[in-house]
KEKE-3310 file (N, C-alpha, C; in steps of 0.2 Angstrom, whole numbers, plus 5000, padded with zeros to 4 digits):
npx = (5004:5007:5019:5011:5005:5017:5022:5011:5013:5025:5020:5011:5014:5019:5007:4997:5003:5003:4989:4986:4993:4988:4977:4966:4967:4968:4952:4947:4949:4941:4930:4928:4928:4915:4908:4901:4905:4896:4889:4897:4893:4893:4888:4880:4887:4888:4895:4898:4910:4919:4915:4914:4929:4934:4928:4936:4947:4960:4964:4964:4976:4987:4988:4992:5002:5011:5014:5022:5034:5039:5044:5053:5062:5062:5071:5084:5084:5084:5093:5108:5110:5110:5117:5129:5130:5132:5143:5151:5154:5166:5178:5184:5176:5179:5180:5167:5160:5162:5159:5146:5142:5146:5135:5126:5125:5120:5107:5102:5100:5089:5074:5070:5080:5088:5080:5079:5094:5093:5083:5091:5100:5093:5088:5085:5095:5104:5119:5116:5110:5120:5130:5126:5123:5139:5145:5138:5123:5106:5097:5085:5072:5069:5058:5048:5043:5032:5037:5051:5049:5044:5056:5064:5061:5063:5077:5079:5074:5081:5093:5093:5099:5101:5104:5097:5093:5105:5109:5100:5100:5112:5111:5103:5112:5123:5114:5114:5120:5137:5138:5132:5140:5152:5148:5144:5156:5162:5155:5160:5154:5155:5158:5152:5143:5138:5132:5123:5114:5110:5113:5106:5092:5090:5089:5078:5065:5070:5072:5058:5051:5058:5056:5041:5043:5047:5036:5027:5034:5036:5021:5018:5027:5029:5040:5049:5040:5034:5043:5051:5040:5026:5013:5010:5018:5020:5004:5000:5010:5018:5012:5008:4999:4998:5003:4992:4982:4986:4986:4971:4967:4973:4976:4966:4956:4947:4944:4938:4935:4948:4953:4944:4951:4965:4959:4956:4970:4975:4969:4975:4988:4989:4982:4993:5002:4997:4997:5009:5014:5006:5014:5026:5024:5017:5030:5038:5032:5034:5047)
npy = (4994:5007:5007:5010:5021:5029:5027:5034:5047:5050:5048:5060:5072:5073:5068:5079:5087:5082:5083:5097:5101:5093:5085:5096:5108:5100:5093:5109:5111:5102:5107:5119:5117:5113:5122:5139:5157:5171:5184:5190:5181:5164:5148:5132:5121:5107:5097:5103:5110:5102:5093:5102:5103:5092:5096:5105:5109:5114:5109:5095:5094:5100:5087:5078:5085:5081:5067:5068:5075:5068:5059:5066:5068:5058:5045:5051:5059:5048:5038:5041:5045:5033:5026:5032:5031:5016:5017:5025:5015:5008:5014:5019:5022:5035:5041:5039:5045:5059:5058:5058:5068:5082:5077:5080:5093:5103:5101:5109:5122:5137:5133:5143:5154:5143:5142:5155:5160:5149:5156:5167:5160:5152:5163:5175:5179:5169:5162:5149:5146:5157:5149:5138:5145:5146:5135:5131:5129:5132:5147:5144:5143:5143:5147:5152:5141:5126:5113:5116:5123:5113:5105:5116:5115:5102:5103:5110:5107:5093:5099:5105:5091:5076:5071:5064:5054:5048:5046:5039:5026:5021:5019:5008:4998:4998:4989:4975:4960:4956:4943:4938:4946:4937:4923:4926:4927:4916:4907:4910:4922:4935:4955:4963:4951:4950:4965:4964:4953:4948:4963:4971:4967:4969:4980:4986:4990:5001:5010:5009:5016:5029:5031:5035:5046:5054:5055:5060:5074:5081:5083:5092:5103:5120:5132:5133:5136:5146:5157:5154:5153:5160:5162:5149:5144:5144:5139:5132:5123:5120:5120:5111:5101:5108:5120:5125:5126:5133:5148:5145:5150:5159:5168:5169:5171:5159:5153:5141:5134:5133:5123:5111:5106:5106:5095:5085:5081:5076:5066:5061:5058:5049:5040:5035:5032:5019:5011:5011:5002:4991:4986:4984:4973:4963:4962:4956:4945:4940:4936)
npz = (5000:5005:4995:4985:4988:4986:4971:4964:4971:4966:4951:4950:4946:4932:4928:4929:4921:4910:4909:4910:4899:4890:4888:4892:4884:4873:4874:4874:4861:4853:4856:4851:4840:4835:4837:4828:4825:4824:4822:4831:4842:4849:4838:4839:4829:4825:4818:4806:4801:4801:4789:4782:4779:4773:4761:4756:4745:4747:4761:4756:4748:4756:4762:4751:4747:4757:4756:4744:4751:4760:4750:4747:4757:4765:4761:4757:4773:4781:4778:4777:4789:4795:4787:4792:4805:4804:4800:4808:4818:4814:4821:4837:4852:4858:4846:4839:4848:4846:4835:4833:4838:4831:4820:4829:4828:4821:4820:4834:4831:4826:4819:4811:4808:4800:4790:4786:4782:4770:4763:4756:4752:4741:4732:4716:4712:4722:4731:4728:4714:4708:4708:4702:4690:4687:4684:4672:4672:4670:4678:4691:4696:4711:4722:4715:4706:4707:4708:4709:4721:4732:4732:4736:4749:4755:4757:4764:4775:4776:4780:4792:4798:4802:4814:4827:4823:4819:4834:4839:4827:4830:4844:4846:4839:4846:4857:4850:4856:4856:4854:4844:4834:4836:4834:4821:4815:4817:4809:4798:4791:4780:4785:4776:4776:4788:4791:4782:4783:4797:4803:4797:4797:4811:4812:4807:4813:4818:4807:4804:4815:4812:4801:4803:4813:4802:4794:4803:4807:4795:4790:4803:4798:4800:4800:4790:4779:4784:4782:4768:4761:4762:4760:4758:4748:4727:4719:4730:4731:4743:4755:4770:4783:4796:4793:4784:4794:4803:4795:4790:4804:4808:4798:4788:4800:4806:4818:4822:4810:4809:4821:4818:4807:4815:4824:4816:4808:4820:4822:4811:4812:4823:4817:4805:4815:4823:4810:4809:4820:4820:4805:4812:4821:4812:4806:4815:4820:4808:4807)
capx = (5000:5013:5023:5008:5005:5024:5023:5005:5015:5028:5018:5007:5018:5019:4999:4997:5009:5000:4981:4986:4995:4987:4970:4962:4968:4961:4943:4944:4949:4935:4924:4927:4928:4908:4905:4906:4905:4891:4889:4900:4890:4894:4883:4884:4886:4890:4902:4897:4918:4923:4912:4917:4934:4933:4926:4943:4955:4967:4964:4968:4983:4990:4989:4994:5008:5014:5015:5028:5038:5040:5046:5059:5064:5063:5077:5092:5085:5085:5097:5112:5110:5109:5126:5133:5128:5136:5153:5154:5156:5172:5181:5187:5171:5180:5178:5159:5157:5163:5156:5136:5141:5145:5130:5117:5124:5114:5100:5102:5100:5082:5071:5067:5087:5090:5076:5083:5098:5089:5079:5095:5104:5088:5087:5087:5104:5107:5125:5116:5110:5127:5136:5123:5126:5147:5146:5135:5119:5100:5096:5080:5064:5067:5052:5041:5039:5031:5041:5057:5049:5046:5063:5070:5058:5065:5084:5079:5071:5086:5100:5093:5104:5099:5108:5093:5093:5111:5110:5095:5103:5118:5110:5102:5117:5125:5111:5115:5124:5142:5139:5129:5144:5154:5146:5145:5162:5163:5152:5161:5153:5158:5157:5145:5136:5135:5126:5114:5108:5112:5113:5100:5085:5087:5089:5072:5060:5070:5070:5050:5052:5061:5050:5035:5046:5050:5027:5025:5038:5034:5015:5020:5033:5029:5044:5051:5034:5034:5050:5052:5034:5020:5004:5009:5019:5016:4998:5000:5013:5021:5007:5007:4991:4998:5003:4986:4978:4989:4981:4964:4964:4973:4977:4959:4951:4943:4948:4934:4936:4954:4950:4943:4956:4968:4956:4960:4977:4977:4966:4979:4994:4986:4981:5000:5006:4993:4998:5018:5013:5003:5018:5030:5021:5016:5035:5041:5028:5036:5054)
capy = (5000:5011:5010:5009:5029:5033:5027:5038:5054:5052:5050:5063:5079:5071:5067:5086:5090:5079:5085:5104:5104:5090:5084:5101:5110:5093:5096:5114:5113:5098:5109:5124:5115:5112:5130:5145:5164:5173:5191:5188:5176:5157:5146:5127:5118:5101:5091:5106:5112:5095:5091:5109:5102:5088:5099:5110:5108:5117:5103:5089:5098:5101:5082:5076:5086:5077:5062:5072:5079:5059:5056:5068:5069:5049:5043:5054:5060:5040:5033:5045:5044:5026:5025:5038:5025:5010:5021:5026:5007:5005:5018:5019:5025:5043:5044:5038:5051:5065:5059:5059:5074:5086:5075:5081:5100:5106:5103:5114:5129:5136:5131:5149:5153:5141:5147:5163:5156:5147:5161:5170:5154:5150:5168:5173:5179:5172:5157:5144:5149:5159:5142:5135:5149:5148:5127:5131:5128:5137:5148:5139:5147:5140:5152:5153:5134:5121:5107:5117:5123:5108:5103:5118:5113:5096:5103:5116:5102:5091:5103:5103:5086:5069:5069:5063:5047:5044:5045:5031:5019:5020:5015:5001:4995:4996:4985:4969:4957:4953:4935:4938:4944:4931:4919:4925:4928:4908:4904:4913:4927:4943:4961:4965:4948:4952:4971:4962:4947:4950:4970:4977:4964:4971:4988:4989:4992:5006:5012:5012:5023:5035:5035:5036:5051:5060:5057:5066:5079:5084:5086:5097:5110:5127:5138:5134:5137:5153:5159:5154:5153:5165:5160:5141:5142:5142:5135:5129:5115:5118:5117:5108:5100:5112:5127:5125:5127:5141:5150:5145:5151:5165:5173:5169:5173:5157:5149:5136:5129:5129:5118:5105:5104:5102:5088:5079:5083:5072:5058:5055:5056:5044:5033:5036:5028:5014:5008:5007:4999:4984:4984:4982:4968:4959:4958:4956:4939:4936:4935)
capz = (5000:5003:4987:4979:4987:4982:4965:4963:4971:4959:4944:4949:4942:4927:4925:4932:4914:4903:4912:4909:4891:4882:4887:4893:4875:4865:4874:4871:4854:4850:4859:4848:4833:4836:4836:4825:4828:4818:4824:4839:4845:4847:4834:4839:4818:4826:4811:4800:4801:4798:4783:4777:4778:4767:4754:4754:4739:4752:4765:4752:4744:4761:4764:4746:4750:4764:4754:4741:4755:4763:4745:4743:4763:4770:4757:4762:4781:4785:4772:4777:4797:4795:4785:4798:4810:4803:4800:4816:4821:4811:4825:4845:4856:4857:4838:4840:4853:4843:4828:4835:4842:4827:4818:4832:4831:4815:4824:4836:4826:4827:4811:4807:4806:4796:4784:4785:4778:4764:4758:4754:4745:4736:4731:4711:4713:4727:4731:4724:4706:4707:4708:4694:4683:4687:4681:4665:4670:4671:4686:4695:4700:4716:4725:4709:4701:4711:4708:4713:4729:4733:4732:4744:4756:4755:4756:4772:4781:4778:4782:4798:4803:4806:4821:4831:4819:4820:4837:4838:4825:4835:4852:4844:4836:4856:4860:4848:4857:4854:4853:4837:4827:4836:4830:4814:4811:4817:4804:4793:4789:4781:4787:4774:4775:4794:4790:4777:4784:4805:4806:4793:4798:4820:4813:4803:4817:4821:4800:4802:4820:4808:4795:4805:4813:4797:4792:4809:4806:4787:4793:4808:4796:4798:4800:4784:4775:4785:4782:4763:4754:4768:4758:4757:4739:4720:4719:4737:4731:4750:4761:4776:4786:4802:4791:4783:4801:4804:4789:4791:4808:4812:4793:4789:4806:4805:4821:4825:4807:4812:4825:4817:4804:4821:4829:4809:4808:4827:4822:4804:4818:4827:4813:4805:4823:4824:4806:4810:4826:4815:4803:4814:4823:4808:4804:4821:4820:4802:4809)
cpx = (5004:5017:5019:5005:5011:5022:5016:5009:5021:5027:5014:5009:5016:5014:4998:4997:5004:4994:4981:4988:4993:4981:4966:4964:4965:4953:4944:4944:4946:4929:4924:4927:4919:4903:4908:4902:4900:4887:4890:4898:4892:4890:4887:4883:4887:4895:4901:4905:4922:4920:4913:4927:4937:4931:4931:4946:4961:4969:4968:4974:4986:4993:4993:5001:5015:5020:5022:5033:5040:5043:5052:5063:5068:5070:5083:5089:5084:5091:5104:5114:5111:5115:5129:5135:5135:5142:5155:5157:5162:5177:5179:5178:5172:5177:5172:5157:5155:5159:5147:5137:5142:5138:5124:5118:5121:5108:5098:5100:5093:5083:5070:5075:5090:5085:5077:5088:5095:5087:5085:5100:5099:5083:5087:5094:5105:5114:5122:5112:5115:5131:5133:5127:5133:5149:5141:5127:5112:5101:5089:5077:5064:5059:5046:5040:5036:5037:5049:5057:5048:5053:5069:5067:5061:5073:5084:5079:5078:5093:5100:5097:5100:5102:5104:5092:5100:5112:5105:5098:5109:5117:5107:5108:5121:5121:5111:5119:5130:5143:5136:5134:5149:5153:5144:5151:5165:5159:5155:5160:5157:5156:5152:5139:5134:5130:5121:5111:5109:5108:5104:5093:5084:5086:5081:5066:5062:5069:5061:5049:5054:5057:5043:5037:5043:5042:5025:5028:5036:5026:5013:5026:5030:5036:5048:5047:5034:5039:5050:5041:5028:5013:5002:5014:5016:5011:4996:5004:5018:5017:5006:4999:4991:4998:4997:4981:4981:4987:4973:4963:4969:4977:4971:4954:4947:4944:4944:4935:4944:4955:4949:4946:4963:4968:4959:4964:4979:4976:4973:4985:4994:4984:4988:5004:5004:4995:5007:5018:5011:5010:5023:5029:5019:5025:5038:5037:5032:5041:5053)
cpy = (5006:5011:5010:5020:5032:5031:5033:5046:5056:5053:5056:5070:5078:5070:5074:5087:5089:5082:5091:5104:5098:5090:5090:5103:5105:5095:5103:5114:5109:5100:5118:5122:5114:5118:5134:5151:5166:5181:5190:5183:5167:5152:5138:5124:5112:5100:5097:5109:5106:5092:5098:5107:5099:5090:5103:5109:5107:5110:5100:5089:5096:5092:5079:5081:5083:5069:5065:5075:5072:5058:5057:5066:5063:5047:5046:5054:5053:5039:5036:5045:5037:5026:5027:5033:5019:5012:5019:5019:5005:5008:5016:5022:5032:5045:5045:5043:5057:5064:5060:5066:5079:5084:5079:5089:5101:5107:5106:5120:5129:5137:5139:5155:5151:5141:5154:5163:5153:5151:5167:5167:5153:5156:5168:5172:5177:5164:5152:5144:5154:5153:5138:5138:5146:5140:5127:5127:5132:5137:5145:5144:5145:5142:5151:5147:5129:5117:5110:5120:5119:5104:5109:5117:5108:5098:5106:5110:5096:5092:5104:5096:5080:5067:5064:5054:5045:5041:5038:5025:5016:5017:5010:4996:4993:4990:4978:4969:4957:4948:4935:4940:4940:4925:4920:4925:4921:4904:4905:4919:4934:4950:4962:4961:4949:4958:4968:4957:4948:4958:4972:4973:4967:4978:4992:4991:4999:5011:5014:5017:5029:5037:5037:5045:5057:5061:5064:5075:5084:5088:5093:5103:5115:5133:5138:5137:5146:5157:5161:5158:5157:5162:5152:5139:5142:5137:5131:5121:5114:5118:5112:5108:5107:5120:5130:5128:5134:5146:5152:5150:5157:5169:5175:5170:5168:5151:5141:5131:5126:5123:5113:5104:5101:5095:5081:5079:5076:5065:5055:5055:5048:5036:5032:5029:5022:5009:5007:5003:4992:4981:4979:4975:4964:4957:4958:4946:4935:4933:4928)
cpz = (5000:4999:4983:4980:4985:4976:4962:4964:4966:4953:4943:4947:4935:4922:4924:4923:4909:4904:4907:4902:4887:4884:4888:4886:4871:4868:4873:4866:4851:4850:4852:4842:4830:4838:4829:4828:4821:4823:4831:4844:4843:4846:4836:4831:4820:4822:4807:4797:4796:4791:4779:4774:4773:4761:4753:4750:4744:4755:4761:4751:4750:4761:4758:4745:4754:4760:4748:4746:4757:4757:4743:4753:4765:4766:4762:4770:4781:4782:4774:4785:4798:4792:4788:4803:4811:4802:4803:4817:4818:4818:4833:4846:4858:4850:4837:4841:4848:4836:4826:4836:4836:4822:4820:4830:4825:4821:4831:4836:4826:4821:4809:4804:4800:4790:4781:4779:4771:4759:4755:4750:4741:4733:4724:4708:4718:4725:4726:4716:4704:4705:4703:4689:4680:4682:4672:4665:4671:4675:4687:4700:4706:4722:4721:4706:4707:4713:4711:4722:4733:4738:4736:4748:4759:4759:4761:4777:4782:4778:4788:4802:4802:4811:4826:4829:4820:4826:4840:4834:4831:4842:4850:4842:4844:4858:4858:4854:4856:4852:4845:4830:4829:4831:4823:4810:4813:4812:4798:4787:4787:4783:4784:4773:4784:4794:4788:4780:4793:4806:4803:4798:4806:4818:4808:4805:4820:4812:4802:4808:4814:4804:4797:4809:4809:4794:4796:4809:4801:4790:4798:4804:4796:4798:4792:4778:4776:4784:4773:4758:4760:4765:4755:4751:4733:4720:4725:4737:4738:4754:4765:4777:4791:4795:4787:4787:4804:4800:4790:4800:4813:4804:4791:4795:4806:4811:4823:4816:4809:4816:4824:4811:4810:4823:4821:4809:4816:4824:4814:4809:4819:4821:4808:4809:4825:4817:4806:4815:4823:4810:4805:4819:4819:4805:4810:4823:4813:4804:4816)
residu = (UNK:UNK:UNK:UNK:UNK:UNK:UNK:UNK:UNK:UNK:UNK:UNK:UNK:UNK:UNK:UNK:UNK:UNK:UNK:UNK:UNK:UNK:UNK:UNK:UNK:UNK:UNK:UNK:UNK:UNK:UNK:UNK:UNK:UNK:UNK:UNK:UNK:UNK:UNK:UNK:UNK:UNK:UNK:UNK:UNK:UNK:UNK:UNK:UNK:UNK:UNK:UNK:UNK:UNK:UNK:UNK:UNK:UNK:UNK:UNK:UNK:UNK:UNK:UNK:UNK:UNK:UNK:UNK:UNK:UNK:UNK:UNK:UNK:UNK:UNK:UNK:UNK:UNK:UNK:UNK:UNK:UNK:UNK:UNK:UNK:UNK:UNK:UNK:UNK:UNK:UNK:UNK:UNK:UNK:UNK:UNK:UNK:UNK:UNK:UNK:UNK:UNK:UNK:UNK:UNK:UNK:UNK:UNK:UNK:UNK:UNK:UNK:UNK:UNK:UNK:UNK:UNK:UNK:UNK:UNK:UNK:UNK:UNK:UNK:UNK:UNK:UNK:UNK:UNK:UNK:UNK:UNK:UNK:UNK:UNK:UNK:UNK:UNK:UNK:UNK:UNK:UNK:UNK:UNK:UNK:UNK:UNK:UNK:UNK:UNK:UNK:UNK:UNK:UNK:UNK:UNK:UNK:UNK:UNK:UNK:UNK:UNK:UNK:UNK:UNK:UNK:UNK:UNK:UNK:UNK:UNK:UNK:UNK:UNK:UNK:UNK:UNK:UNK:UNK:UNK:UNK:UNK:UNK:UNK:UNK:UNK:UNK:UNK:UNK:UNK:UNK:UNK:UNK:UNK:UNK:UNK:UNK:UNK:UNK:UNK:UNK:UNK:UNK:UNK:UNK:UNK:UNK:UNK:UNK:UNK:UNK:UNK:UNK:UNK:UNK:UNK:UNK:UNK:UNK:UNK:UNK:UNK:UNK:UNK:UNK:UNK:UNK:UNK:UNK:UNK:UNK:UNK:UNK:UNK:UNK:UNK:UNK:UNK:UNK:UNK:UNK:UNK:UNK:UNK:UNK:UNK:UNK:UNK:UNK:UNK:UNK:UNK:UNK:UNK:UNK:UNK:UNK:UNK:UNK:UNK:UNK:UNK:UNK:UNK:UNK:UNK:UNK:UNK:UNK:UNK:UNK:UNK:UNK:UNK:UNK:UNK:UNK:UNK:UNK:UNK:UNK:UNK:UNK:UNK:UNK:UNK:UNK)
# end
């Protein structure tokens, strides 16, 4: 009975946190979603917000965005951390150290900084159509063509580092055994048939952590949006679900539909996080 009230006083800060910044903000923000304002007065519309949402271009775009941004992003931010990763393991545990560590510093740097920076490299004239130019080849609407804004959003997003990922393969890779390349180097295995057939297969549950990461990530960008493209980009080819919502409801005054783009925005998280959670259980039963 007693450690069952310590264990309660200890958790109870923690519930306190989670009470006050997530669940009180979710019921207001479900609760306003189910209103609107119509000469200062608040009208309940029940679903009307969220069946108005559905009918949005914006909305969709925003989403079918996400999916182009995962396209260009996931590749390199996983695929380059995860190389970083398996490097590292050639060298001393000083080396390692140092080498997570200049990896994480990028990310450091606040997001709206390093869109600062960007918006000055991906200027007409700015370093990087300077250094097109200088190699003989056209400068690039980076600002004005879809498809190239796109592709600085992509470039900003992962200039910020994958620090975060080297630093998780990397503790995974610490938690293999030793006996498992033992014994493969008893088998006779080589170094890169120990990656492929040993390393790659422990380290894929943490690959879909990252990618479900980088879903989460891309969906939540707004300071590069805000920074580089203000009204979303040419034709809304940078729109975000969050920068969307940002938009809707405080460039538009529209706070209660905002709202229930927010409560959508939670529930595709949530269903995001529940479909890598089945994955990895469906291959976690295959193995």
């Amino acid at each position: 009975m007693m450690r069952t009230r310590a264990a309660l006083l200890l958790i109870l800060p923690a519930a306190l946190l989670f009470v006050y910044s997530f669940a009180v903000p979710l019921v207001m923000v479900v609760r306003l979603s189910l209103f609107t304002v119509k000469d200062g007065i608040e009208v309940f519309v029940g679903f009307s917000n969220y069946l108005r949402a559905f009918q949005d271009s914006l909305f969709w775009l925003s989403y079918a965005n996400v999916f182009w941004f995962v396209l260009l992003i996931a590749p390199l931010g996983i695929g380059i951390p995860y190389s970083i990763a398996l490097f590292l393991q050639r060298f001393t545990r000083p080396v390692q150290s140092a080498g997570r560590f200049i990896c994480y510093v990028p990310s450091l740097a606040s997001g709206l900084v390093i869109a600062l920076l960007w918006k000055w490299l991906l200027a007409r004239g700015g370093l990087i159509n300077e250094m097109l130019t200088y190699i003989g080849l056209p400068v690039v609407a980076w600002i004005g063509s879809p498809i190239p804004a796109k592709i600085a959003i992509a470039m900003i997003s992962l200039s910020g580092g994958g620090g975060m990922f080297v630093i998780l393969f990397t503790a995974v890779i610490y938690s293999i055994p030793k006996e498992l390349r033992e014994a493969a180097i008893v088998d006779g295995a080589t170094d890169r048939q120990y990656r492929r057939l040993v390393l790659r297969p422990l380290l894929m549950p943490t690959v879909l952590l990252a990618l479900l990461l980088t879903i989460v990530g891309v969906m939540q960008m707004w300071s590069e949006i805000y920074v580089i493209f203000p009204t979303g980009g040419p034709y809304g080819s940078c729109l975000t679900p969050v920068y969307d919502i940002f938009m809707t409801a405080f460039i538009y005054s529209r706070p209660n539909y905002g709202a229930a783009k927010g409560v959508i925005l939670l529930i595709a998280i949530a269903a995001v996080v529940a479909i890598q959670r089945k994955i990895e259980a469906l291959a976690g039963a295959y193995r």
